[in-house]
PADO-725312 format. One record per atom (N, C-alpha, C, O): y, z, x negated; residue in three letters. Coordinates in steps of 0.2 Angstrom, whole numbers, plus 5000, padded with zeros to 4 digits. Atoms other than C-alpha are relative to their C-alpha. Layout:
BEGIN
YZXala;...
end
This chain:
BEGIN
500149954996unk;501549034837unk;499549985006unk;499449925007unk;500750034995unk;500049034851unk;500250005005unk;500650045008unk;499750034994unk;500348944865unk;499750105007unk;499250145005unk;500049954997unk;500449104881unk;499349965003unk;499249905003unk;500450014993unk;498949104894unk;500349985007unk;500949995007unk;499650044993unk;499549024911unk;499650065003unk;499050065003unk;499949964994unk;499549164923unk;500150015006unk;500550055007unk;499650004993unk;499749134942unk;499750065004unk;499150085005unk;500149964997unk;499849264953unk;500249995007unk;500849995009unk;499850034994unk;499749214970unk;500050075007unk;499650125006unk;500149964994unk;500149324989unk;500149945005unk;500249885003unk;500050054994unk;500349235006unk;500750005000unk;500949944999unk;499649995002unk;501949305006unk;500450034995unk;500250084992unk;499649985004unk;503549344996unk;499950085000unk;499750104995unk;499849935001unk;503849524999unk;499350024999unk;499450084997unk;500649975001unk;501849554996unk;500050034992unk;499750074990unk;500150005009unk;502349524976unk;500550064998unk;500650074992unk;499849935003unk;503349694976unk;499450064999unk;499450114995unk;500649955002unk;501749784976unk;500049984992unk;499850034990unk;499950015004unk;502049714959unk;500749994994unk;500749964988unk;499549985002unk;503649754955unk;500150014991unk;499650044989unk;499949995007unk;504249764936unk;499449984995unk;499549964989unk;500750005004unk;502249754930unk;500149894999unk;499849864995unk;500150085003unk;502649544930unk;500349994996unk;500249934993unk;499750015008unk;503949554917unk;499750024997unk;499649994991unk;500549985005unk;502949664909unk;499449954999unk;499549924993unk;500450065002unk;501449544908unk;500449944997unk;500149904993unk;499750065003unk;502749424904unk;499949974993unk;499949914990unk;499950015010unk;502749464885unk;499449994998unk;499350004992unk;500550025005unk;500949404885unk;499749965003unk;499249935001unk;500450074996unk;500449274896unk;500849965006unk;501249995009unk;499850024998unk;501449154904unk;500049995010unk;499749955013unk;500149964993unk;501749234923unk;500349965006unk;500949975007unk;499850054992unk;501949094939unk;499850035006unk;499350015009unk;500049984995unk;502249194955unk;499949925006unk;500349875007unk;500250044997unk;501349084968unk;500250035009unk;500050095010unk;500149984994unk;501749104987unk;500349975006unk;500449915005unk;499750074997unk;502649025002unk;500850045002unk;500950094999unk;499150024999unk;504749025008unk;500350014993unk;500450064990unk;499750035007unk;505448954993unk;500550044998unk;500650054992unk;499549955003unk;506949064994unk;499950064997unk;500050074991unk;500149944999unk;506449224997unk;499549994993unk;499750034989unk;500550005005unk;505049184982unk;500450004993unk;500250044989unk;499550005006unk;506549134968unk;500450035000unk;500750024995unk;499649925002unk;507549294972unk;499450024996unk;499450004990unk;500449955005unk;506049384965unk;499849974994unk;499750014989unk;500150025006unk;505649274953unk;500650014994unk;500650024988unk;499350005010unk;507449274942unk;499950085001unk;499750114996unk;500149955001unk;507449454947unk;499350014993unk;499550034987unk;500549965005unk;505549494935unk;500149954995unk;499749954990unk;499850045006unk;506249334924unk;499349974999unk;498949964994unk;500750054999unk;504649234929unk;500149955004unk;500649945007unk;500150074998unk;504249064934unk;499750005008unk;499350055010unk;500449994992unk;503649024954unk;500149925003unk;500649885002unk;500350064999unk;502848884963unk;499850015007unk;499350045008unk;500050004991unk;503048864983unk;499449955003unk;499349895002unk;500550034994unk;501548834994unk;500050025004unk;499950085003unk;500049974994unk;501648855012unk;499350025001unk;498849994999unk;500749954998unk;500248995019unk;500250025007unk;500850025007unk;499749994998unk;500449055033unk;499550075004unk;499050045007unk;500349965000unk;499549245038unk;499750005006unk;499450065007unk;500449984995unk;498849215053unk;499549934998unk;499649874995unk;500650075001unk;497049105052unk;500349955006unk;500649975011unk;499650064997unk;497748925058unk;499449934996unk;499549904990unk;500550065005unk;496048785053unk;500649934995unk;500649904989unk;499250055001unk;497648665051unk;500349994994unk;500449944991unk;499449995002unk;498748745041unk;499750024992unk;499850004986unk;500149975005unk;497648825032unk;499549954995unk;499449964989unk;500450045003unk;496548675026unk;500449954997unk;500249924993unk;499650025004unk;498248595021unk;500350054993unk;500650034988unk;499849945004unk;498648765011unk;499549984992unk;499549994986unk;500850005007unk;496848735000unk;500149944998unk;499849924992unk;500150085002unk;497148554999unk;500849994992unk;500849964987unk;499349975004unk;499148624990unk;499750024994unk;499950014988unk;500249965006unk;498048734979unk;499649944997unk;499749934991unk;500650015004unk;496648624975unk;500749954994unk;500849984988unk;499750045002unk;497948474969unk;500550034993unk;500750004988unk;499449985007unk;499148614958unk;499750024997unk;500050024992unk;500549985005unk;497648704951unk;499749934995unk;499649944989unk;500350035004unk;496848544945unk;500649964995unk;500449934990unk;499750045005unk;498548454938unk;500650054995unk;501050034991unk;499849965006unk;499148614929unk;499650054994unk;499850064988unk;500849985002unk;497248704923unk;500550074996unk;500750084990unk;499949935002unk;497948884923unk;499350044997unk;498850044999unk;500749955005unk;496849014910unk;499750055007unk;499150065008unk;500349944996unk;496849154926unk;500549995007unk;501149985007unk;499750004992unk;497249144945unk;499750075003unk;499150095005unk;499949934994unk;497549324954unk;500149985005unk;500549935005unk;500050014991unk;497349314972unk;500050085004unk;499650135005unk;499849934994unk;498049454984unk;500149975005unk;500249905006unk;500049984992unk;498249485002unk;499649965001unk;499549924997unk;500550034996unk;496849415013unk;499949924998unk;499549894995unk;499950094999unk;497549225017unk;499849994992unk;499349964990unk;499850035007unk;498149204998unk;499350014995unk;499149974991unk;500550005004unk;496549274990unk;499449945001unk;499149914997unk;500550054999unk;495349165000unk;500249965000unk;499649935001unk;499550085003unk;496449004997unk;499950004993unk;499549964990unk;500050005008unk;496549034978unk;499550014998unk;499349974993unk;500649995004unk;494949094974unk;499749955002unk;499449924997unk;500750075000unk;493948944981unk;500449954999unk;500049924996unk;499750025003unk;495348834976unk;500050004991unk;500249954988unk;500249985009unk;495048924957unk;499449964998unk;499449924994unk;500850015004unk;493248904957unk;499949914999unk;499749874994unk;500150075000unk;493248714965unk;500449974994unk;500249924993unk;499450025006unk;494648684950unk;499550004992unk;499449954987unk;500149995008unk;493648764935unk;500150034999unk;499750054994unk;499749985003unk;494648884932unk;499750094997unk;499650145001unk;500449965007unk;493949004918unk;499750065005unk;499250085008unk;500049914998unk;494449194924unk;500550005008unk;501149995007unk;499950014994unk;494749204944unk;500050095002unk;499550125000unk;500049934998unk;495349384951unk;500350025006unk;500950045008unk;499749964994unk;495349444965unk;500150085000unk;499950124997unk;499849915001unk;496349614970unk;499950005007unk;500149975011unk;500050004992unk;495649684985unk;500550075001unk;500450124999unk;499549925000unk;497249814990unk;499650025006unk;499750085008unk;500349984996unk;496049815006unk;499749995005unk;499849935006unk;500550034993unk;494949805021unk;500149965006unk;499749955011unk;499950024991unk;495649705035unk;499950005003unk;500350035007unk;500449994995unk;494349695045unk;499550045002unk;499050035005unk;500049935000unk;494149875046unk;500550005007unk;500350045011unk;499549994995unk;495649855059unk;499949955009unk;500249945014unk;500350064995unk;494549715069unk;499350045003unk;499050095001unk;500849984997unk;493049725082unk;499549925000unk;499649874995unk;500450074998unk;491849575088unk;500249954996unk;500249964990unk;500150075005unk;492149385082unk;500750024993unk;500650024987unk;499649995007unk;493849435072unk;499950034993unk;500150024987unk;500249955006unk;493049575063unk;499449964996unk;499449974990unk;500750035003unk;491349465059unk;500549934994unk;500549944988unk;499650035004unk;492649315053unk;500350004993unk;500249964989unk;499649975005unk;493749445041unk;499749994995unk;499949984989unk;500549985005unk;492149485033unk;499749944998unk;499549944992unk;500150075007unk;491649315028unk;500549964998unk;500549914995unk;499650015005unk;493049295023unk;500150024992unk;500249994987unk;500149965005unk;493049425012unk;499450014995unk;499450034990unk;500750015002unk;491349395007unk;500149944993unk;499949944987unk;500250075005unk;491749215001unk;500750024995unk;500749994989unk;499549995005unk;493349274992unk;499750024995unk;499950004989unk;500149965004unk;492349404983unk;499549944994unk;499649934988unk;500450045000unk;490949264981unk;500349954992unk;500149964986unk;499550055003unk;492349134973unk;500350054993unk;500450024987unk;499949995009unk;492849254958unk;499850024993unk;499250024991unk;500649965007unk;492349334943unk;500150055000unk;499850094997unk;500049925000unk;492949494945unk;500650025005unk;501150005006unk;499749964994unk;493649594959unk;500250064997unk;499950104994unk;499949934999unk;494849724958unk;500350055003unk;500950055005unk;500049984995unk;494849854967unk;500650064999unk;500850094994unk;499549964999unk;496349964974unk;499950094999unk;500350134997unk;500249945000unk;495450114973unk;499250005002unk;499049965005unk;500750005001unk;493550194973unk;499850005008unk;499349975010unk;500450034992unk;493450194992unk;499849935001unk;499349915003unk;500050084998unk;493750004994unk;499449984995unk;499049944998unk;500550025005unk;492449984979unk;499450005004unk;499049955006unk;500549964997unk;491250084989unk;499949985005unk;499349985007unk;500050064993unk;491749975006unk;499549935000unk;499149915004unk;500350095002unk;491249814998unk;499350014998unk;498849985000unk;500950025001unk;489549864990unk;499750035005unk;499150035004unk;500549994995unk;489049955007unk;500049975005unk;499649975009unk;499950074994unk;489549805018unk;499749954998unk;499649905002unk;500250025006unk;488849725005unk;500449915001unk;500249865004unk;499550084999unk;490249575003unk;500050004993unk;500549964991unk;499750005008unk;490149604984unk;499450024995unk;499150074997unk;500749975004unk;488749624971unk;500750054997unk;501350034997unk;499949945003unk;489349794961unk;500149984996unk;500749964996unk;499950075009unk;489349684943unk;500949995000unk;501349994996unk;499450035001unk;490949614950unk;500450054998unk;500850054993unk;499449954996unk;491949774956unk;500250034993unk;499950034988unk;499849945003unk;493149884946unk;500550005003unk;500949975007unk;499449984999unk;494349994947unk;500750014993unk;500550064989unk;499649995007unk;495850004933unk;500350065003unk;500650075008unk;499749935001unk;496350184928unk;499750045009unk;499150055012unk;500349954993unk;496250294945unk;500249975005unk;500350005010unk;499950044994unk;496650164956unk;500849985001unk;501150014996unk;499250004999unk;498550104962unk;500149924996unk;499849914990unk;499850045002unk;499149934960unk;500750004996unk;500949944994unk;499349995003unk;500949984951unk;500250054998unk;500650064994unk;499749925002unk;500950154950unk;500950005000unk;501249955001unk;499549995000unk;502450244950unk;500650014997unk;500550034992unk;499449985006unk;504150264943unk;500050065000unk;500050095005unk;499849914996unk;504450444943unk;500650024997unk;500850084998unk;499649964999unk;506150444936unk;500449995005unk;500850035007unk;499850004993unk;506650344953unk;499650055004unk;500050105003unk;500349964998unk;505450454961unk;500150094997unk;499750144995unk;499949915002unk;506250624955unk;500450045003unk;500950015003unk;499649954996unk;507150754964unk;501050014997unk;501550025000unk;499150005002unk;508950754955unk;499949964998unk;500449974995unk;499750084998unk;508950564954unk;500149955007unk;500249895008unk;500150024994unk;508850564972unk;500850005004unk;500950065005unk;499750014996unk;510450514982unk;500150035006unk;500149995011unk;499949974994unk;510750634995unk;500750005004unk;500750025010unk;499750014997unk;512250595000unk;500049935006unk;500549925008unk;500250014997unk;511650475011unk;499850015009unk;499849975014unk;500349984993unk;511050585024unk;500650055004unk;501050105003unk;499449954994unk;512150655038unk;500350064998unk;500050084994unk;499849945000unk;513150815038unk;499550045003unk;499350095000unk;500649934993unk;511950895053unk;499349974995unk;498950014996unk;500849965003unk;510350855040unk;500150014995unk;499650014991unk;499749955008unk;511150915025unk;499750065001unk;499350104998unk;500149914999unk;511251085034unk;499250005001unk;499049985006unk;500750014998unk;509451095032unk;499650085003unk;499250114998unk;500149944997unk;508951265044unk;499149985002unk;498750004998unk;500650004999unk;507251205052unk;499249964995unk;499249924991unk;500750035004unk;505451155046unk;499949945003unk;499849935009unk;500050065001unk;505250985043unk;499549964999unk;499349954993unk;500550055001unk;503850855045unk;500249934999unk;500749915002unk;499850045000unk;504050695040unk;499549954998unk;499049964994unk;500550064999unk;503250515042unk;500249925000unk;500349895005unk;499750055000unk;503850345035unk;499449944998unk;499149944993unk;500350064998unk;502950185039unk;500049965003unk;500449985007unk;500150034993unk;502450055052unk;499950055003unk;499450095002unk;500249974995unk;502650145067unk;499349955005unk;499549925010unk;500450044996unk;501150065074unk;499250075002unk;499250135001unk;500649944997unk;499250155080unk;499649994994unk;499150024995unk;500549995003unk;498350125065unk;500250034994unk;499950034989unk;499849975004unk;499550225055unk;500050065003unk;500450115001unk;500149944996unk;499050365069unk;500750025001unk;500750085000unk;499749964996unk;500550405076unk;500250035008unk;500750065010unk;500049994995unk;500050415093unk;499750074998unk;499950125001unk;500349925001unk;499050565085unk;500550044995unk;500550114995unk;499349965002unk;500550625076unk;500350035005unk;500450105005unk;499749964997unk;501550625090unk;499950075006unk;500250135007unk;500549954995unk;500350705103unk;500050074998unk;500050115002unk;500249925005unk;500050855088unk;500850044999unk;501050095001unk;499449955000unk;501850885085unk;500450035008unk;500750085009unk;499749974994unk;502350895105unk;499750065001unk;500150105003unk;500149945000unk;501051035105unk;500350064997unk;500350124999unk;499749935004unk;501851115091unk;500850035004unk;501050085006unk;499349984998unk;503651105097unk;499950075005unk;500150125004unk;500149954996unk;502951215113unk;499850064997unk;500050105001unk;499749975004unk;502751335100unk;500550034995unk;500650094995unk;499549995001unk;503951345089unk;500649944999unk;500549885000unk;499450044996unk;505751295092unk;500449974993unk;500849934994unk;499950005006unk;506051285073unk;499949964995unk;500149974989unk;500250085002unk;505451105069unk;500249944999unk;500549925004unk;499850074998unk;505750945067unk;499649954997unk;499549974991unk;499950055003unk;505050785064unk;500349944999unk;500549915004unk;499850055004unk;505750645053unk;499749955001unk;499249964997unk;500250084999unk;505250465058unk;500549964998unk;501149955000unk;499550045004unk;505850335044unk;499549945002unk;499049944998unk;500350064998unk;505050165050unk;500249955006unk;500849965009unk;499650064995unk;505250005063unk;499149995003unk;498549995001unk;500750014995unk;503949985079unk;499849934998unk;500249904995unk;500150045001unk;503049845078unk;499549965008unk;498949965008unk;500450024996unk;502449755094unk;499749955000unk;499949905001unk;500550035000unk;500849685092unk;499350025002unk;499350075006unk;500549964996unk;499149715097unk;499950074997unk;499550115000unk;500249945003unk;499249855085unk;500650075003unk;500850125000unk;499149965000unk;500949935094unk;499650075004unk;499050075007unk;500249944997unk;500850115099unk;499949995006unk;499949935008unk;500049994993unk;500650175117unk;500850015003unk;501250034999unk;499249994995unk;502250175130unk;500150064999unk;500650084998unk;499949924998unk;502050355132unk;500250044991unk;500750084990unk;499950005008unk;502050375109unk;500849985001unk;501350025001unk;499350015002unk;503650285109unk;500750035002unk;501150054998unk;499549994996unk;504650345124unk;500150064997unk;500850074997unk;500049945003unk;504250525116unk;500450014992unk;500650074990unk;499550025005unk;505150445099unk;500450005000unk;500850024995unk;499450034996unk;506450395108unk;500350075003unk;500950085002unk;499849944994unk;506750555120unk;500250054996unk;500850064995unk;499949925003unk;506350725109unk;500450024997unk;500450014991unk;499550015005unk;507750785104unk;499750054993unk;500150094989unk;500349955007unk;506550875090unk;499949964995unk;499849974989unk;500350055006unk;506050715082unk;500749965000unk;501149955004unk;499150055001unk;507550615073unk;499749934997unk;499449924991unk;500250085000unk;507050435074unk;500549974996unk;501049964998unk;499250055005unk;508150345058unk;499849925000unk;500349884999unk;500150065002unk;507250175059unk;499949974993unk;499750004988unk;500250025007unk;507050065045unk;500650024994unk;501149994994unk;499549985004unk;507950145030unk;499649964992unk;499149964989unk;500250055009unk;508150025012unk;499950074994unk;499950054988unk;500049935004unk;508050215003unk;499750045004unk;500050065008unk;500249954996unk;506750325009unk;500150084997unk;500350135000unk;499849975004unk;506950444995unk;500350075004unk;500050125006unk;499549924997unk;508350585003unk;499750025007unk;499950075010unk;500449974994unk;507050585019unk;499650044999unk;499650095001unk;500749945003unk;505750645009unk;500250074999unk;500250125002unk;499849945001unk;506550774999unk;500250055005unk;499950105004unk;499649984993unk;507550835015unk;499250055004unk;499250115007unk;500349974996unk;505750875021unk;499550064996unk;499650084990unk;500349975002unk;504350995019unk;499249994998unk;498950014993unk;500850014999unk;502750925023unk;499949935001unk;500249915006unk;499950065000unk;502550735022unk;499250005003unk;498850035001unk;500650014996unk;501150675035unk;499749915002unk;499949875006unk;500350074999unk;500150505034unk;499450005003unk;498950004999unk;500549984996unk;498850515048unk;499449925001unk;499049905005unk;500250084999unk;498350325044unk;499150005004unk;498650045003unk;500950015001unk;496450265051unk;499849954994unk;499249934994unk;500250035006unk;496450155035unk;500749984995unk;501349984997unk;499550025005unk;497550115020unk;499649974995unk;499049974994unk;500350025006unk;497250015004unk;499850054993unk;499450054990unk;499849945004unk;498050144994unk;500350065001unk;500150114999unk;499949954997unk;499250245002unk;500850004996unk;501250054997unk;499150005003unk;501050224993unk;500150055000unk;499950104996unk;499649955000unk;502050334999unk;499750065000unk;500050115001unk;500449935001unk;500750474996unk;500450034995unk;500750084996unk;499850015008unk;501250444977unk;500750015000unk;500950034995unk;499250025003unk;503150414980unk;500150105006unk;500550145004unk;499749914996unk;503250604993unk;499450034994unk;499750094994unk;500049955002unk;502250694980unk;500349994992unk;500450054989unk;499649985006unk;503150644964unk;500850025003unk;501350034999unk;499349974997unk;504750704974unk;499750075002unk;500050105007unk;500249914998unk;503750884976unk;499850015006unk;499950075008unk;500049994993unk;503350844995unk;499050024999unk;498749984997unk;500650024997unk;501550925001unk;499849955004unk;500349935007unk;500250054996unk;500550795011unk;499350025002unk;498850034999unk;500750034996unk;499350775025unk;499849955001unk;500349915002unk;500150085000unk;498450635025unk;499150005003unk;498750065004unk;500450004997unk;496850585032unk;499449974993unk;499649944987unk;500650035004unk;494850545024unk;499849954999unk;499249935000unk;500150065002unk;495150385019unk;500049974994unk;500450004989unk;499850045005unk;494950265006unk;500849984995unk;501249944996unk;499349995001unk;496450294995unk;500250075002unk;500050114998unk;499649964998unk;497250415002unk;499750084997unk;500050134994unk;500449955001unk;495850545000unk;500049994992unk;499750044990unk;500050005009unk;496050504979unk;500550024998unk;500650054992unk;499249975002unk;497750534980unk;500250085002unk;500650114998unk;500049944997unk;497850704989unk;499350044999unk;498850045003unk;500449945001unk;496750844983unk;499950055005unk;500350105004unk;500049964993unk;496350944998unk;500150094997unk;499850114992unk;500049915002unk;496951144996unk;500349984994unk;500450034991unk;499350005007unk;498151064979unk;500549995002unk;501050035002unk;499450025003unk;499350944980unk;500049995012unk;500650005015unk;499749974993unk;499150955002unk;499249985004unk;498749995000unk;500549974997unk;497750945015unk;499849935002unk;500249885002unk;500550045000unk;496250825020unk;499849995006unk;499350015006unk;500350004993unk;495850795038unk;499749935004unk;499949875002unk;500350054996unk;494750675050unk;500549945003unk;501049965007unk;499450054996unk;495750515055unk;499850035005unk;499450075007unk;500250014993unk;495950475073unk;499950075004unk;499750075009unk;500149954997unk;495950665077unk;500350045001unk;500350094997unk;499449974997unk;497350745086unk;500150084998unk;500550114995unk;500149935000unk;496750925086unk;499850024992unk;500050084990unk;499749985006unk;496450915068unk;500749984997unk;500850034993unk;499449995002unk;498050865064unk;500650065001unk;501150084997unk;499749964999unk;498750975075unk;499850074997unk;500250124999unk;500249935001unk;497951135067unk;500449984992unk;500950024991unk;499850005008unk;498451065048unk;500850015002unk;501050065001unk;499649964999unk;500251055054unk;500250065000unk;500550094996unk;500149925000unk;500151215061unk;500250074994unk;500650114992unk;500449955008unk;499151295045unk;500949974995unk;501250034994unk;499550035005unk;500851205034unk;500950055003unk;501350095001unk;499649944997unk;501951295046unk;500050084997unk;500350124993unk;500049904999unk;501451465047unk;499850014993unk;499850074991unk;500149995010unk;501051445026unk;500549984996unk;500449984990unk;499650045001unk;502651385023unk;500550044992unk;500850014988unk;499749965006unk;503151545010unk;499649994995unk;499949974990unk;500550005006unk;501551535000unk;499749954998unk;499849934992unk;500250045001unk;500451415000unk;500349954998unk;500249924993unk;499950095002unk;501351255003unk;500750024996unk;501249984998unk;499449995006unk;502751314990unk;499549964994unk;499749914991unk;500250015007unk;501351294977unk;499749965000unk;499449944994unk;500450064997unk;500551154985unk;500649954997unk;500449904993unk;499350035002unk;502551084981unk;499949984993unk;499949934990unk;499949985010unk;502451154962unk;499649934997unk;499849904992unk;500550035004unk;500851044960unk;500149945000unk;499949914995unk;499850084997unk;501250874968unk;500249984993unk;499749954990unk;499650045005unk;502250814954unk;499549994994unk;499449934991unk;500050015005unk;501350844940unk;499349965002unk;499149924998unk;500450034999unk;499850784948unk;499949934999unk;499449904996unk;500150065001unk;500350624951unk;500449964995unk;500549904996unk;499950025008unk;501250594933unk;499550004997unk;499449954993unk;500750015005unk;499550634926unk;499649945001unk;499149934997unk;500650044996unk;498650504937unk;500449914999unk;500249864998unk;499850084997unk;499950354942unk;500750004994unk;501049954994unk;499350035003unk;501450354930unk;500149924998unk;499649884997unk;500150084997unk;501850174931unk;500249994992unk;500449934993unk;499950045007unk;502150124911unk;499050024999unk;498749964999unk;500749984999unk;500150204910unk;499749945005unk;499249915004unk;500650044994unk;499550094925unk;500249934997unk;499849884998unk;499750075000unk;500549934919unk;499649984993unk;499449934992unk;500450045007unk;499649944900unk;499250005003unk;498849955002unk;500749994999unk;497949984908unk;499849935004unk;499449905002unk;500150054999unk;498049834919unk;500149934996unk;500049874997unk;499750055003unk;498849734904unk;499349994996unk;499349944993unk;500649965005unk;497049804893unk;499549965005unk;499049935002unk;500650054997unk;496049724908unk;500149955000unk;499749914997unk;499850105000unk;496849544909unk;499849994992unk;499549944991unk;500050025007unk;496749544890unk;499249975000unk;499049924998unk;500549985000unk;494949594891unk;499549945004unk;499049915002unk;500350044995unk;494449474906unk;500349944995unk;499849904995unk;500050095003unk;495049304896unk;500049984994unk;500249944991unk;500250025009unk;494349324879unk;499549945002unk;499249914997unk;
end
């Protein structure tokens, strides 16, 4: 029998490797799959879980000259005394450690996954940094691939990537979806309270980092408008604040905190009986890689707003599966709102109807898992 290919698949962190959830036992049955990343524990739960193999190197995500030129010196030494066939590199740190560690090594087919821009979320020296970072990762492999068609379109207009390298598999999405977890009568509603069982008013809903580059300073701003309107609303916030340079404004929070129109849940391990529960699912991001939860609120039949971004704008067909608008822009947010509201008999019924099958036809996750398994095959003949 022929020996597997050696497969590592490296992130900065553990929890990064659920973007790849189940798809690594599935590879498993063709190549020999080494989850590469750093706390040892948290990295060998996931590993017996997808029944793969994993190999701790400390990383640590913030730029550190120190830490991180001992992290390269970690890769160089286990890439050269194991001579793996294919080294994947995700998230920022892990891609640009692995990939120039691949290439100094030898190592055949080097691939990078860009899930996304970083330094999109940067100004001055940080931003100039991110981007030769980005540059030498792209530099360091042989084939980049990309999250989706905006990021493709990122790279060769910043020009961090010759075009030759770039793809995208199938319609973008690094996992795609489950859709019988993601299905409306497999969803656990008894979880949610008695008082949001009774479901009487209209429903917006918003789960992710509460921070400002998931726009919810421009969320909140548009829905306080609305409340002054009608008395009939609510939004649903399913997330945890995050105090960093990226944290909302005092006045965003305190109005999270305060209204009693918005039901603030926190960080919930099931988002699922949120979504359903609402009507309108709203992701006002100024950047995404891809957009998850776009995917996970429209296979449960939720319309979505969402903004003209990379990702986000492939997943959400404007006037189908729900509506299109300018990041960073309160007053459009507020009007699409609005329009969801007052459309709430007709339109966004059928805007509901379409969601689903939409993104069964695009992301089904046994579909996305062979299409990525048809690339790695293809990349290491």
């Amino acid at each position: 029998m022929e020996n597997k290919k050696v497969f590592y698949v490296v992130t900065t962190i553990p929890s990064s490797l659920h973007f790849f959830k189940g798809q690594l036992s599935y590879l498993s049955n063709d190549f020999d799959v080494v989850a590469i990343s750093s706390d040892r524990y948290a990295l060998e739960q996931f590993g017996n879980k997808e029944g793969i193999k994993t190999y701790c190197i400390p990383m640590k995500r913030a730029i550190s000259l120190w830490d991180d030129f001992g992290s390269l010196i970690r890769f160089l030494v286990f890439f050269r005394r194991t001579s793996p066939d294919i080294v994947h590199g995700n998230t920022p740190k892990a891609s640009f450690l692995s990939m120039v560690a691949a290439k100094l090594t030898g190592v055949s087919t080097r691939i990078y996954m860009c899930h996304g821009l970083r330094y999109q979320g940067y100004s001055g020296p940080m931003r100039s940094l991110l981007k030769i970072m980005e540059r030498i990762s792209c530099y360091c492999s042989t084939t980049v691939l990309c999250v989706s068609n905006g990021v493709k379109k990122t790279l060769i207009a910043d020009r961090l990537c010759k075009a030759s390298k770039l793809k995208v598999v199938g319609n973008g999405s690094v996992n795609g979806i489950d859709i019988e977890k993601f299905c409306r009568k497999n969803v656990p509603m008894e979880s949610l309270s008695t008082m949001m069982k009774v479901k009487k008013d209209f429903i917006f809903c918003f789960v992710g980092r509460i921070v400002t580059d998931k726009g919810v300073n421009e969320l909140i701003a548009a829905f306080k408008q609305l409340v002054g309107l009608y008395n009939d609303i609510k939004l649903v916030i399913v997330g945890s604040f995050e105090d960093s340079g990226n944290s909302v404004a005092t006045i965003t929070r305190s109005e999270i905190e305060s209204n009693p129109n918005i039901c603030y849940l926190g960080k919930q391990k099931d988002v699922r009986p949120f979504m359903c529960m609402s009507d309108v699912f709203v992701l006002p991001s100024y950047r995404e890689g891809f957009g998850m939860v776009l995917m996970e609120a429209g296979a449960l039949e939720v319309p979505c707003i969402t903004t003209d971004i990379s990702g986000c704008n492939e997943i959400i067909q404007d006037g189908v599966n729900g509506r299109i608008i300018p990041s960073r822009n309160e007053g459009a947010l507020y009007d699409a709102m609005k329009w969801f509201y007052e459309h709430r008999d007709d339109e966004v019924k059928e805007m509901a109807r379409c969601a689903r099958h939409m993104i069964i036809e695009r992301y089904e996750q046994q579909k996305v898992w062979k299409a990525f398994l048809e690339e790695y095959r293809s990349l290491e003949k």
